[in-house]
PDB file as gemmi writes it, atoms N, CA and C in Angstrom:
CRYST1    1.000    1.000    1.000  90.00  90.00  90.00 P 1                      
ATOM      1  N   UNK A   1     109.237  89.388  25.589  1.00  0.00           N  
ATOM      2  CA  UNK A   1     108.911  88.569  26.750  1.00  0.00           C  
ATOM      3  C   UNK A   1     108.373  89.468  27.852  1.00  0.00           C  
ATOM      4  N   UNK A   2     106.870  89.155  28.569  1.00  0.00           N  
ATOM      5  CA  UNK A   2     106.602  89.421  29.815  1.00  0.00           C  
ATOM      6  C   UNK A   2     106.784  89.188  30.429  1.00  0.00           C  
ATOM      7  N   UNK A   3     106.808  89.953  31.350  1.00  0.00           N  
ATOM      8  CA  UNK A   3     107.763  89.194  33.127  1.00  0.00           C  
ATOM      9  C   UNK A   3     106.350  89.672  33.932  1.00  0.00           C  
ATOM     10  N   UNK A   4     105.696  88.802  35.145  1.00  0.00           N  
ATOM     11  CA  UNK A   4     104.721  89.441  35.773  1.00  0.00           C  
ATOM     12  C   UNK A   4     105.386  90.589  37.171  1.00  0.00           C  
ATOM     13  N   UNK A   5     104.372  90.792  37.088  1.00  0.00           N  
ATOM     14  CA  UNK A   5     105.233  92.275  38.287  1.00  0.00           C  
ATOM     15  C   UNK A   5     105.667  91.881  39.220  1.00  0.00           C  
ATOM     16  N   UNK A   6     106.366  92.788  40.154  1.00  0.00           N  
ATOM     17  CA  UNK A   6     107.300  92.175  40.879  1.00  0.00           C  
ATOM     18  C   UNK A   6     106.440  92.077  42.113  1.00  0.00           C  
ATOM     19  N   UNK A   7     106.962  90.835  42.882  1.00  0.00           N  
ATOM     20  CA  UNK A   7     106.182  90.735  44.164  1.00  0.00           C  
ATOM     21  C   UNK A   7     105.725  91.834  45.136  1.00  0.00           C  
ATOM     22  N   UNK A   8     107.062  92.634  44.790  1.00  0.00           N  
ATOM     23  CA  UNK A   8     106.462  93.516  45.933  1.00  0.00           C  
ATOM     24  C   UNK A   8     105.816  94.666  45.994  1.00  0.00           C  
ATOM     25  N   UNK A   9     105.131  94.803  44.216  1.00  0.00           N  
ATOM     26  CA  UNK A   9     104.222  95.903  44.426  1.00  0.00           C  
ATOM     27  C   UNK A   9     102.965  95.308  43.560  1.00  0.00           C  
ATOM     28  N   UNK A  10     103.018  94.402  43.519  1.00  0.00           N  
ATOM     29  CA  UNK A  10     101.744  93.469  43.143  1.00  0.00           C  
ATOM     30  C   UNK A  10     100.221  94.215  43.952  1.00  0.00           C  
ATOM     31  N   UNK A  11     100.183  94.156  44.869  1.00  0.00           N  
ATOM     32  CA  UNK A  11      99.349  94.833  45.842  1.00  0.00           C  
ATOM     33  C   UNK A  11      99.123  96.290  44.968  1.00  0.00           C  
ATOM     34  N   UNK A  12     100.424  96.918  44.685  1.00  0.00           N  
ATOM     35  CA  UNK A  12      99.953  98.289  44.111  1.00  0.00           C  
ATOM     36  C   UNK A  12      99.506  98.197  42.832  1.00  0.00           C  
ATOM     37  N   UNK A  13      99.684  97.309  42.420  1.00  0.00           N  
ATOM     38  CA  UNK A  13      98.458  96.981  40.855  1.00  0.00           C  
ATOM     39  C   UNK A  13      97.386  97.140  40.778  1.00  0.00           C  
ATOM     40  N   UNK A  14      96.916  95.962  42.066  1.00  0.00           N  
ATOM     41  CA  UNK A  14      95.752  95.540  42.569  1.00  0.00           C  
ATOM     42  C   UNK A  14      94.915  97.144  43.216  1.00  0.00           C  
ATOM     43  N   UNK A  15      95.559  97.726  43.216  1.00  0.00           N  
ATOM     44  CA  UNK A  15      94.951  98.740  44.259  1.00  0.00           C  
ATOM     45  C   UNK A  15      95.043  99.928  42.645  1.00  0.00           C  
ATOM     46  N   UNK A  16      95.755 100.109  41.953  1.00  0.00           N  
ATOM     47  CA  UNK A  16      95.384 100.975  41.061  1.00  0.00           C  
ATOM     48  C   UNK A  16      94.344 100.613  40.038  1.00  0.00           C  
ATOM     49  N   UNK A  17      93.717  99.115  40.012  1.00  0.00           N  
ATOM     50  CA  UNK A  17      93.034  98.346  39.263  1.00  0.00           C  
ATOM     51  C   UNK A  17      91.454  98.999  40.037  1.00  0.00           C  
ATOM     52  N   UNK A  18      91.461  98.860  41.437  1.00  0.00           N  
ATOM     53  CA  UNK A  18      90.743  99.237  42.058  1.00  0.00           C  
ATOM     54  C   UNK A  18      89.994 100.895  42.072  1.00  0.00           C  
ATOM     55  N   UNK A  19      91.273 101.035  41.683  1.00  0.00           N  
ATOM     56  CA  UNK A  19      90.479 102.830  42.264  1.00  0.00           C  
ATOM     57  C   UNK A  19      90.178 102.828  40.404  1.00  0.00           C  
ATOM     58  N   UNK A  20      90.566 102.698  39.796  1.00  0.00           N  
ATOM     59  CA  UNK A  20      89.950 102.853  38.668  1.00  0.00           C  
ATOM     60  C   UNK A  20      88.750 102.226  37.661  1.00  0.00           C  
ATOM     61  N   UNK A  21      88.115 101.463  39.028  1.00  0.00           N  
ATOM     62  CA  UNK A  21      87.191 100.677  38.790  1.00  0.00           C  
ATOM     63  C   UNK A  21      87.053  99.692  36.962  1.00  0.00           C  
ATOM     64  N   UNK A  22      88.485  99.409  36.969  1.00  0.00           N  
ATOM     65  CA  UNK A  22      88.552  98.053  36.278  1.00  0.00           C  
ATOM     66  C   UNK A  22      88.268  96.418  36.176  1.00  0.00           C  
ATOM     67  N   UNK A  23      88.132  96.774  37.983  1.00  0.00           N  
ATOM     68  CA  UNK A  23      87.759  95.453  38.169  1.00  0.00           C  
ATOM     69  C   UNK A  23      86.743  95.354  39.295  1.00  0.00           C  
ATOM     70  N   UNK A  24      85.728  93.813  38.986  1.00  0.00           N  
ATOM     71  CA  UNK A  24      84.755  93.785  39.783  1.00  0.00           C  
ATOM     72  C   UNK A  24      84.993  93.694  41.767  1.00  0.00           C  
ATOM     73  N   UNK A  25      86.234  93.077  41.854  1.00  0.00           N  
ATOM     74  CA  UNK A  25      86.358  92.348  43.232  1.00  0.00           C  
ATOM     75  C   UNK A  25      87.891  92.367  43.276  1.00  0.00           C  
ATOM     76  N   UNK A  26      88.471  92.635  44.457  1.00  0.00           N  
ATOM     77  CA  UNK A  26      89.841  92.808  44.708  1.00  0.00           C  
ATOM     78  C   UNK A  26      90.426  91.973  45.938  1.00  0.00           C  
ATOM     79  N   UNK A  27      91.322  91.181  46.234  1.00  0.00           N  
ATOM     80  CA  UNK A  27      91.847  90.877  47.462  1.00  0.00           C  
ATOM     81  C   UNK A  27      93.714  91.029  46.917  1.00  0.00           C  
ATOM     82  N   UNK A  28      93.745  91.567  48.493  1.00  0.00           N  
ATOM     83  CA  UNK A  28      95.047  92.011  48.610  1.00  0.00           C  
ATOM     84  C   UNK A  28      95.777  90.972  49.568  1.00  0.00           C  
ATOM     85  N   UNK A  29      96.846  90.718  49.725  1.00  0.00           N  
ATOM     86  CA  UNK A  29      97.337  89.602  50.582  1.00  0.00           C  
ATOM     87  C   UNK A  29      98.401  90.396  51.067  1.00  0.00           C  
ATOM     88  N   UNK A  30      98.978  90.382  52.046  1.00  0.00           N  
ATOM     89  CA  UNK A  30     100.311  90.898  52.847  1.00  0.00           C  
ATOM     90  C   UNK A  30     100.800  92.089  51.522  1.00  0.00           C  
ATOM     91  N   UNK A  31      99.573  93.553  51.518  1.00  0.00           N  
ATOM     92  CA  UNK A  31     100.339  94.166  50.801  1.00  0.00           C  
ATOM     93  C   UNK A  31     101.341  94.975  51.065  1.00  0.00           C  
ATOM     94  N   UNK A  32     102.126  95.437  49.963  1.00  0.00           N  
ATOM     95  CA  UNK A  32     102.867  96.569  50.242  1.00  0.00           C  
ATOM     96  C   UNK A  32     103.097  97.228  48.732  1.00  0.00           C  
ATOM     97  N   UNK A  33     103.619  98.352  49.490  1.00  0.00           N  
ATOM     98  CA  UNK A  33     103.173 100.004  48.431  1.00  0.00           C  
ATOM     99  C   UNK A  33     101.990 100.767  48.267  1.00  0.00           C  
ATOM    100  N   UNK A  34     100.947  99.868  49.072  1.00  0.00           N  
ATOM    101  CA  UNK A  34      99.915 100.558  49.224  1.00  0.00           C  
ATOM    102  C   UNK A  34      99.618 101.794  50.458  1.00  0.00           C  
ATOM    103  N   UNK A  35      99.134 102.729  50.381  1.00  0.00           N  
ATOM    104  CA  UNK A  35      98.799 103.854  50.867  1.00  0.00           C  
ATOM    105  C   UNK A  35      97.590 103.993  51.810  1.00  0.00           C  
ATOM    106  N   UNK A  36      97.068 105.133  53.031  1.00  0.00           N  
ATOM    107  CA  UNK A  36      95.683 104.958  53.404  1.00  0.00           C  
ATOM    108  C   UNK A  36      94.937 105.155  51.862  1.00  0.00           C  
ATOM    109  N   UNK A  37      95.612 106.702  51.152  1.00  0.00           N  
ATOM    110  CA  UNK A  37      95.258 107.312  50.236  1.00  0.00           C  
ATOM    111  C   UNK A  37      94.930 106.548  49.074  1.00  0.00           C  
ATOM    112  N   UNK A  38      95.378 105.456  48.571  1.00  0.00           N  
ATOM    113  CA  UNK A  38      95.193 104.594  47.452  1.00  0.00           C  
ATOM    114  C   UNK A  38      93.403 103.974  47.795  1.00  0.00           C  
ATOM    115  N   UNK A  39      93.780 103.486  49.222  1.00  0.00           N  
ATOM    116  CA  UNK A  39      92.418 102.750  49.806  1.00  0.00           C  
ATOM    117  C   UNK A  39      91.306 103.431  50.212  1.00  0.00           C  
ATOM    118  N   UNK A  40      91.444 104.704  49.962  1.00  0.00           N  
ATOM    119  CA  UNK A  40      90.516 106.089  50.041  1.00  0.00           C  
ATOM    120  C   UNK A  40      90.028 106.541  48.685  1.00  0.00           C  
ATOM    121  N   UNK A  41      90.432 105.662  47.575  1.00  0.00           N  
ATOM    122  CA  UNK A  41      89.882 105.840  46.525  1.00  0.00           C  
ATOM    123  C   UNK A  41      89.356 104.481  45.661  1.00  0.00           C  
ATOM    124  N   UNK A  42      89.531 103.246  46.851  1.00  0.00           N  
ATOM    125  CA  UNK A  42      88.904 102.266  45.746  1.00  0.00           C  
ATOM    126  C   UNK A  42      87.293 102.233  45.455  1.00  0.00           C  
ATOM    127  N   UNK A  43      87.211 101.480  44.487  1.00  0.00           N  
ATOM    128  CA  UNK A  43      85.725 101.831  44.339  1.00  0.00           C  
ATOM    129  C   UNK A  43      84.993 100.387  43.774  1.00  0.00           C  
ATOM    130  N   UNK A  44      85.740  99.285  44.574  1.00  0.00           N  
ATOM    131  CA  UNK A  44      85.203  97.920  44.371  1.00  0.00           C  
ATOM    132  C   UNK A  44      85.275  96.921  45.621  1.00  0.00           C  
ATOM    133  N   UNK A  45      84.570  96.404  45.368  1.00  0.00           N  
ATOM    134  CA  UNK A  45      84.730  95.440  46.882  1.00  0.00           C  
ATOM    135  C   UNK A  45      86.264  94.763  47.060  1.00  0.00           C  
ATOM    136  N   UNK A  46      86.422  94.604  48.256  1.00  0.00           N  
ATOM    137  CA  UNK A  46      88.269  94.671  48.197  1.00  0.00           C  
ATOM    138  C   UNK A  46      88.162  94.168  49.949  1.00  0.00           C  
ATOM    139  N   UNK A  47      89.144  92.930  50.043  1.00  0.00           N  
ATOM    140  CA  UNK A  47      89.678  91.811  51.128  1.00  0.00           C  
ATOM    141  C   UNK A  47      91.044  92.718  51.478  1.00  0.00           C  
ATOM    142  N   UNK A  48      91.545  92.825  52.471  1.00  0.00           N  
ATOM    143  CA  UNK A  48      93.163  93.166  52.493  1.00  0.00           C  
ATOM    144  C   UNK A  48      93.120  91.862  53.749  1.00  0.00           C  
ATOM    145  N   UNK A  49      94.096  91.242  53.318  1.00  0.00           N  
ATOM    146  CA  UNK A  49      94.716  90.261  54.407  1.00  0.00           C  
ATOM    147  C   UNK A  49      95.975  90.081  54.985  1.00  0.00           C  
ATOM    148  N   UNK A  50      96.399  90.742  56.079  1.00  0.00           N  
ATOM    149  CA  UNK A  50      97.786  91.145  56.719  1.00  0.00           C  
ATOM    150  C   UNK A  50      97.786  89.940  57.787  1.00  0.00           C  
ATOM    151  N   UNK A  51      99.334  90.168  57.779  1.00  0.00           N  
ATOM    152  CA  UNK A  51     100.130  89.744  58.593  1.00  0.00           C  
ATOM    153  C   UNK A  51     100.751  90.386  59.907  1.00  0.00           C  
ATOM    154  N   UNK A  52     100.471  89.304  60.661  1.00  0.00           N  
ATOM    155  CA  UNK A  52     100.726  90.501  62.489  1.00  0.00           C  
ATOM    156  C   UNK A  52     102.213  90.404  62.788  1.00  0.00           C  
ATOM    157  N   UNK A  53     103.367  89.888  61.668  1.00  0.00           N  
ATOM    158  CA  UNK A  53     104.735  90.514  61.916  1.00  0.00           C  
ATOM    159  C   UNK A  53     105.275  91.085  60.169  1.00  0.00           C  
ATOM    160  N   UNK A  54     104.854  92.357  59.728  1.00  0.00           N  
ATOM    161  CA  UNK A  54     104.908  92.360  58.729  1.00  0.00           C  
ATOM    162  C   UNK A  54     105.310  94.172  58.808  1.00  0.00           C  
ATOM    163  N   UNK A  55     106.983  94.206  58.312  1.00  0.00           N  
ATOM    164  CA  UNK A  55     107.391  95.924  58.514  1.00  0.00           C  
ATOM    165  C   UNK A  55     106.978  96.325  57.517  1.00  0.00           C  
ATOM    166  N   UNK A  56     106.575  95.754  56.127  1.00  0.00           N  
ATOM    167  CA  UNK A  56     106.451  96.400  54.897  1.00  0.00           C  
ATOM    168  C   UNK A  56     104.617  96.876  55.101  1.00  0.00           C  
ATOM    169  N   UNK A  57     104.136  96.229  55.490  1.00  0.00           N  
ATOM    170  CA  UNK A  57     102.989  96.847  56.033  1.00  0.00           C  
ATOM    171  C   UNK A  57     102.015  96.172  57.296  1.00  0.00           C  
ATOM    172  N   UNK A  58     102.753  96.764  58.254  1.00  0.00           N  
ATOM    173  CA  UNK A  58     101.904  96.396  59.553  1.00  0.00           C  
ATOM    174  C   UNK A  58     100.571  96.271  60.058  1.00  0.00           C  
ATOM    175  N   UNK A  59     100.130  95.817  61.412  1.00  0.00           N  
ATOM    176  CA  UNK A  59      98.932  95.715  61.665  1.00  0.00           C  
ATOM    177  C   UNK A  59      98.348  97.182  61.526  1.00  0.00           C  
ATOM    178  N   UNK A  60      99.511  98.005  62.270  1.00  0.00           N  
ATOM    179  CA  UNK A  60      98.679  99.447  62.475  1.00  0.00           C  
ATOM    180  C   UNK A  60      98.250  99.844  61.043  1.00  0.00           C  
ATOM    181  N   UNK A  61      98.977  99.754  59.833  1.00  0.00           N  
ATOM    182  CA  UNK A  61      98.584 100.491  58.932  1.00  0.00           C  
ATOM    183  C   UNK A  61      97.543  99.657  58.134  1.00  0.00           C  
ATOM    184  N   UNK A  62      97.116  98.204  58.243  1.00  0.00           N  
ATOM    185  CA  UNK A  62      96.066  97.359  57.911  1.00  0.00           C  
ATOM    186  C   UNK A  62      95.025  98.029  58.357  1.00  0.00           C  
ATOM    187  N   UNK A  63      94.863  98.382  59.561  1.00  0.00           N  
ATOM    188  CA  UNK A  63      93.826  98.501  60.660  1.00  0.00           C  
ATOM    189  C   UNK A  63      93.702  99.453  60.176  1.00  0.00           C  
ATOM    190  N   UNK A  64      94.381 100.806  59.649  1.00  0.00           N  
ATOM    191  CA  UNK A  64      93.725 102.160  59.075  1.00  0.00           C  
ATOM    192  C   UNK A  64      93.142 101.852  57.816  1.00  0.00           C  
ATOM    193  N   UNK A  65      93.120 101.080  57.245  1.00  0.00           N  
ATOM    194  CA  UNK A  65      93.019 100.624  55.519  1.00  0.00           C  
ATOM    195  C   UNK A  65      91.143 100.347  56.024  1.00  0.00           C  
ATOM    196  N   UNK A  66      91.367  99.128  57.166  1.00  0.00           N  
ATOM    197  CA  UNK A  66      89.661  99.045  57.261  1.00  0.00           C  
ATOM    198  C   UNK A  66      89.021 100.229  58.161  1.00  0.00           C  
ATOM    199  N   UNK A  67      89.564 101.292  58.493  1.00  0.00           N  
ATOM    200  CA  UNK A  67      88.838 102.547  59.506  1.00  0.00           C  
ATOM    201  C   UNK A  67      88.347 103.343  58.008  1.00  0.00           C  
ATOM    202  N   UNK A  68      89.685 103.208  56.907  1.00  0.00           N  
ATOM    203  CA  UNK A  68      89.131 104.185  55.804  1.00  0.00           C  
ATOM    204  C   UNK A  68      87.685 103.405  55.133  1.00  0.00           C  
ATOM    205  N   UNK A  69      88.212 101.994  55.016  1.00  0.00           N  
ATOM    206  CA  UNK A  69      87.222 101.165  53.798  1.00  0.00           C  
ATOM    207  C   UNK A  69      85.327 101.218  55.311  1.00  0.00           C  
ATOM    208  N   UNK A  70      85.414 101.157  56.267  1.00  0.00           N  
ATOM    209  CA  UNK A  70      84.390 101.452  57.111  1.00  0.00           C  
ATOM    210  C   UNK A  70      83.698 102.454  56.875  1.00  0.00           C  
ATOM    211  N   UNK A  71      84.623 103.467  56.709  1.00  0.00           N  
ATOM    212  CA  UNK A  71      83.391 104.969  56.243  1.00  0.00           C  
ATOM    213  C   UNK A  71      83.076 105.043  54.851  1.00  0.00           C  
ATOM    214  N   UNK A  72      83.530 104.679  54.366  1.00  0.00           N  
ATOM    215  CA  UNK A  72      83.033 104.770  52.923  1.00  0.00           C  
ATOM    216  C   UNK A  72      82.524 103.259  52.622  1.00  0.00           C  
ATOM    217  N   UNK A  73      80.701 103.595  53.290  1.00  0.00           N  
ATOM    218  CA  UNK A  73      79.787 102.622  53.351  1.00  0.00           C  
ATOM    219  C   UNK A  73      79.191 101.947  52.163  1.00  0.00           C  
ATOM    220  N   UNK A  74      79.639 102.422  51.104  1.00  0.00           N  
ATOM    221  CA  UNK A  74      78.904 101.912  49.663  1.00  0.00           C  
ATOM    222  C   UNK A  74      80.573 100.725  49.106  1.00  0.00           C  
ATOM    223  N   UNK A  75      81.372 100.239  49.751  1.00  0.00           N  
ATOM    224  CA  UNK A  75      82.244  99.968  49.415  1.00  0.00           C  
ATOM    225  C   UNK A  75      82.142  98.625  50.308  1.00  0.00           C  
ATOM    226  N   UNK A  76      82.256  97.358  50.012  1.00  0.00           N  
ATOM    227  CA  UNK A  76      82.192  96.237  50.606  1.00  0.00           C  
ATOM    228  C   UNK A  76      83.165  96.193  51.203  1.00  0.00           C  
ATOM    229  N   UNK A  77      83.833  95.599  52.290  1.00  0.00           N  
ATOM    230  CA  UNK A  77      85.116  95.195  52.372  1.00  0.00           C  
ATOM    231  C   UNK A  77      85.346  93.816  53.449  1.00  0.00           C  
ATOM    232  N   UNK A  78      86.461  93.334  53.522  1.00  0.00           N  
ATOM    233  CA  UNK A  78      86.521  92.244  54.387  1.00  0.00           C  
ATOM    234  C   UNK A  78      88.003  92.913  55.105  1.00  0.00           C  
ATOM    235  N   UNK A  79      88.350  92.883  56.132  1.00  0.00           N  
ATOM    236  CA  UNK A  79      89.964  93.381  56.885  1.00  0.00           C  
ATOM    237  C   UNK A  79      90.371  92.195  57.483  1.00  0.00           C  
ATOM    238  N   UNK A  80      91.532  91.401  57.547  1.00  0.00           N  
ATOM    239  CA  UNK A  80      91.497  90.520  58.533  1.00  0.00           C  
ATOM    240  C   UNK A  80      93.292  90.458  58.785  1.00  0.00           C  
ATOM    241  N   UNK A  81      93.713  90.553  60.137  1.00  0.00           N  
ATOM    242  CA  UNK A  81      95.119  90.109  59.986  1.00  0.00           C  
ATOM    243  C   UNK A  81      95.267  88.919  60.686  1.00  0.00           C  
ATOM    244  N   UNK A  82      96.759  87.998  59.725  1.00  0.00           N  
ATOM    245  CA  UNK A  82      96.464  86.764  60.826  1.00  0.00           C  
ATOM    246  C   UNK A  82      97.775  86.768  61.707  1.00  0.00           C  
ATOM    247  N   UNK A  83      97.429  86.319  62.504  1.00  0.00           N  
ATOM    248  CA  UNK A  83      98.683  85.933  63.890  1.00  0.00           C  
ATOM    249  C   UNK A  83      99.769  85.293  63.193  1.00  0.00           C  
ATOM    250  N   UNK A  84     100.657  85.458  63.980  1.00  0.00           N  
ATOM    251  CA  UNK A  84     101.888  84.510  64.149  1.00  0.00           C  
ATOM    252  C   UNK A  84     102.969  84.688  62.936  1.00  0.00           C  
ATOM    253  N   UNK A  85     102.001  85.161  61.729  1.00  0.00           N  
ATOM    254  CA  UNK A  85     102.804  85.224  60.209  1.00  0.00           C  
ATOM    255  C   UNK A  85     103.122  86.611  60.080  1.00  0.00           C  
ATOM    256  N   UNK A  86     103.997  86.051  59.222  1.00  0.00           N  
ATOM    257  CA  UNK A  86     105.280  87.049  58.135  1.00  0.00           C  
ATOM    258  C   UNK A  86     104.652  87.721  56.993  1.00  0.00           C  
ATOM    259  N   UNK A  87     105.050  88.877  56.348  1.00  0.00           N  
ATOM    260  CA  UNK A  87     104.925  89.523  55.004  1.00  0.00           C  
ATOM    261  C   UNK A  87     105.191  87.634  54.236  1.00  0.00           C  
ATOM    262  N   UNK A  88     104.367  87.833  53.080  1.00  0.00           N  
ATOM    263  CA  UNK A  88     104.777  87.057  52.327  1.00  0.00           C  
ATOM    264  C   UNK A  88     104.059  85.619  52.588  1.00  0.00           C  
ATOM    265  N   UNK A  89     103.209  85.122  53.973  1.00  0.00           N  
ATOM    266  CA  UNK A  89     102.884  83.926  54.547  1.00  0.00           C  
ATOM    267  C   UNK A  89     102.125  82.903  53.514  1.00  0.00           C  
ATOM    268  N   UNK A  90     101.157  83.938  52.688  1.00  0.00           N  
ATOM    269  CA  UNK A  90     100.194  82.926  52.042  1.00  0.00           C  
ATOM    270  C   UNK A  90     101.189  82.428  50.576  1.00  0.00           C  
ATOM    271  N   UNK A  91     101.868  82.487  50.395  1.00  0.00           N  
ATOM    272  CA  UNK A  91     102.640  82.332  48.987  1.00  0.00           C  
ATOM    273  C   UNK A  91     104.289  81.491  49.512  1.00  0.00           C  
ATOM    274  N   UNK A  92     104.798  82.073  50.543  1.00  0.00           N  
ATOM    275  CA  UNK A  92     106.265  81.883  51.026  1.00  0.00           C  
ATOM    276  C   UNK A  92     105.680  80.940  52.652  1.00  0.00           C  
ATOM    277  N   UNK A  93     106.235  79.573  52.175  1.00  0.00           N  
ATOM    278  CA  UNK A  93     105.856  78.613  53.680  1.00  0.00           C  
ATOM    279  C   UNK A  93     106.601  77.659  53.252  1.00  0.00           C  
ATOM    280  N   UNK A  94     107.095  77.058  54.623  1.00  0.00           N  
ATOM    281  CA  UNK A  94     107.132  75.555  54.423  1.00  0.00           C  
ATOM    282  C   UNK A  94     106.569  74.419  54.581  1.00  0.00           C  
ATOM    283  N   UNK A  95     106.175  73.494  54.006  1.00  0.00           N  
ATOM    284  CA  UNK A  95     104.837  72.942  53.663  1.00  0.00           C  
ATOM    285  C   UNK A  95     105.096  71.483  54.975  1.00  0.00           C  
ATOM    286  N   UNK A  96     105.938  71.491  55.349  1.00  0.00           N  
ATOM    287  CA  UNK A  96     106.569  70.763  56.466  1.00  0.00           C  
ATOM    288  C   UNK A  96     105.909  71.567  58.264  1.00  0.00           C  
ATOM    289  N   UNK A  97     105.556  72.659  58.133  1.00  0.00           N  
ATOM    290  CA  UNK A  97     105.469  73.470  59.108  1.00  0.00           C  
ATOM    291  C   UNK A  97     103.597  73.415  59.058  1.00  0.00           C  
ATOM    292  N   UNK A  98     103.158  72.819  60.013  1.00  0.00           N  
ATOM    293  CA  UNK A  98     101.659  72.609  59.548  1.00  0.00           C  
ATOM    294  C   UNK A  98     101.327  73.685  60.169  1.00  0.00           C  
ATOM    295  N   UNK A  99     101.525  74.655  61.224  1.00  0.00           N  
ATOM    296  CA  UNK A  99     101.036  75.967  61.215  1.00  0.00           C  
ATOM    297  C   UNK A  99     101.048  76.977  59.919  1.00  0.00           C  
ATOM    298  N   UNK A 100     102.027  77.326  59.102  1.00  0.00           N  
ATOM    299  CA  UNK A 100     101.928  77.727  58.088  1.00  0.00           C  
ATOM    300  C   UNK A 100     101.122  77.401  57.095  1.00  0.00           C  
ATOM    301  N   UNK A 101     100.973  76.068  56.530  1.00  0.00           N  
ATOM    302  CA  UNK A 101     100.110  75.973  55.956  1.00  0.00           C  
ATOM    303  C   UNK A 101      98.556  76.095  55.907  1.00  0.00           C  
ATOM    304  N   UNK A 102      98.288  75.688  57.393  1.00  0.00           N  
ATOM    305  CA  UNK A 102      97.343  76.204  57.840  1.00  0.00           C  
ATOM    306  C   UNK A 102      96.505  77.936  57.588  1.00  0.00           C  
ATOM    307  N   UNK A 103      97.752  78.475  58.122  1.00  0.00           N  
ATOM    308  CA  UNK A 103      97.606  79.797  57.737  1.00  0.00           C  
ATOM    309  C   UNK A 103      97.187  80.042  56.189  1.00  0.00           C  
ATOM    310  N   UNK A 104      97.915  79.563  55.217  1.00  0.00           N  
ATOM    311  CA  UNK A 104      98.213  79.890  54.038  1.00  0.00           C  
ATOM    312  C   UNK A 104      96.976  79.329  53.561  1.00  0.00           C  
ATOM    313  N   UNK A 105      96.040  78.574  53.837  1.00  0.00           N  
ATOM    314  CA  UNK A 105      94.885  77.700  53.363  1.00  0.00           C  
ATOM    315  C   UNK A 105      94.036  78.574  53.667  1.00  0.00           C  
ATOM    316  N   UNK A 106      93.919  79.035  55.261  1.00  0.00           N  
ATOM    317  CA  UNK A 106      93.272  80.000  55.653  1.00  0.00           C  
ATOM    318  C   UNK A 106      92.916  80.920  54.741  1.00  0.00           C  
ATOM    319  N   UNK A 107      94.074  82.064  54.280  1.00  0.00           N  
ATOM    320  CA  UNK A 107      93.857  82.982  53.393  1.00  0.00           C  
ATOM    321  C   UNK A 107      93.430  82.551  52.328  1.00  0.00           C  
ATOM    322  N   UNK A 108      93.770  81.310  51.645  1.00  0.00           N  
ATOM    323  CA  UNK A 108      92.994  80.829  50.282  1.00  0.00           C  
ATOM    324  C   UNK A 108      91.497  80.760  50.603  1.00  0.00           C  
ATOM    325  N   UNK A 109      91.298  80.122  51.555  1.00  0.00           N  
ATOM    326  CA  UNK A 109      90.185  79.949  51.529  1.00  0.00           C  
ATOM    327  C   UNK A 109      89.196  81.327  51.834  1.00  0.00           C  
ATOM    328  N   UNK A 110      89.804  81.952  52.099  1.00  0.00           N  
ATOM    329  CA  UNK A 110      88.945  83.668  52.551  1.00  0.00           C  
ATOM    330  C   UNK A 110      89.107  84.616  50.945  1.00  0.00           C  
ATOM    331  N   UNK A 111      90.213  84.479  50.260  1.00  0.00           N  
ATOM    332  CA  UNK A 111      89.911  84.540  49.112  1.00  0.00           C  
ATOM    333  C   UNK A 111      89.084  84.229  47.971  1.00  0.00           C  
ATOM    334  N   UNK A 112      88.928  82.794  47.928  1.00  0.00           N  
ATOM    335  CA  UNK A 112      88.192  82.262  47.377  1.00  0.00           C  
ATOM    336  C   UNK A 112      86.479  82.389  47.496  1.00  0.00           C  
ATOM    337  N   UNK A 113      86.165  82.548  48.992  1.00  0.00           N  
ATOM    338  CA  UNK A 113      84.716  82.865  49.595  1.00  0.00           C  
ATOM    339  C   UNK A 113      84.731  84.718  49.072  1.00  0.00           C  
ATOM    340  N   UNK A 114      85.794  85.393  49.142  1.00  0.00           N  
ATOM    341  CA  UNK A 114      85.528  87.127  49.365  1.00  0.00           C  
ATOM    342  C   UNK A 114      84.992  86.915  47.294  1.00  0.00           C  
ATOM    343  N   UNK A 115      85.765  86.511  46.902  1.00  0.00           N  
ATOM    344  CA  UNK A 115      85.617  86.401  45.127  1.00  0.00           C  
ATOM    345  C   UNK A 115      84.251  85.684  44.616  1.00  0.00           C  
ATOM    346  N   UNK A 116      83.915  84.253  45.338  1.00  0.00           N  
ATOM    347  CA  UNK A 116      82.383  83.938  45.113  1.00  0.00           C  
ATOM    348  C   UNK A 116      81.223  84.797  45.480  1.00  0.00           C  
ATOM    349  N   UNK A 117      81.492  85.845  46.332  1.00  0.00           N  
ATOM    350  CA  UNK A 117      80.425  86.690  47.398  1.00  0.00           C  
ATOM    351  C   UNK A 117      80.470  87.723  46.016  1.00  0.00           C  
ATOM    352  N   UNK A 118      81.586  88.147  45.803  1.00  0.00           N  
ATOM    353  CA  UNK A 118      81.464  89.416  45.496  1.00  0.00           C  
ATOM    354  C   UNK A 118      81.465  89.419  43.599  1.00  0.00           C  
ATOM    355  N   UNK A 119      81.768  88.361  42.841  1.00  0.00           N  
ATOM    356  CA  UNK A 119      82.128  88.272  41.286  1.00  0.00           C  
ATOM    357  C   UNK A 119      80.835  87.890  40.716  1.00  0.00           C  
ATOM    358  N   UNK A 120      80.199  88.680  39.856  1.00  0.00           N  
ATOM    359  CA  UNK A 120      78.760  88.139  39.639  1.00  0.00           C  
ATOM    360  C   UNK A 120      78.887  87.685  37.927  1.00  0.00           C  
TER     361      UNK A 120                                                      
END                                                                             
């Protein structure tokens, strides 16, 4: 039996998938375990989408992820953090709370556009 990986280094999959250019297009959602250093070696177009109350990986260290993915100009990227949400927002909500969902649609929907732009 497979078990899929664990939530909380899902992101670091995604990001070793990346630097080893396995895959065409990457989005990351409220990651964690990821590194500047991981994101200094991807080599595919790649979304990171944070959360502005999030200790497992904060705005500050989002915001270095797109200063690295900026200079290394042959590398597409999208950076975006959203307000108000938690580690975990686009997946973990209550569907009763129409700000959350909101949010959580949000990121689907920026997913979904970063993957049509970029999956040929």
């Amino acid at each position: 039996k497979h078990s899929a990986p664990s939530p909380h280094i899902s992101a670091k999959v995604v990001a070793e998938l990346a630097k080893a250019n396995e895959i065409q297009a990457a989005v990351m959602l409220h990651p964690s375990a990821v590194t500047v250093d991981d994101i200094k070696e991807v080599k595919c177009p790649i979304a990171v989408l944070g959360a502005e109350n999030d200790k497992t990986s904060p705005p500050e260290l989002v915001k270095q992820f797109e200063q690295v993915l900026s200079s290394n100009t042959g590398i597409a990227h999208f950076v975006k953090i959203f307000p108000g949400v938690s580690h975990g927002w686009a997946v973990r909500y209550k569907s009763e709370d129409a700000g959350a969902v909101k949010s959580a649609e949000e990121a689907l929907s920026d997913m979904i556009d970063w993957f049509n732009k970029n999956l040929k």
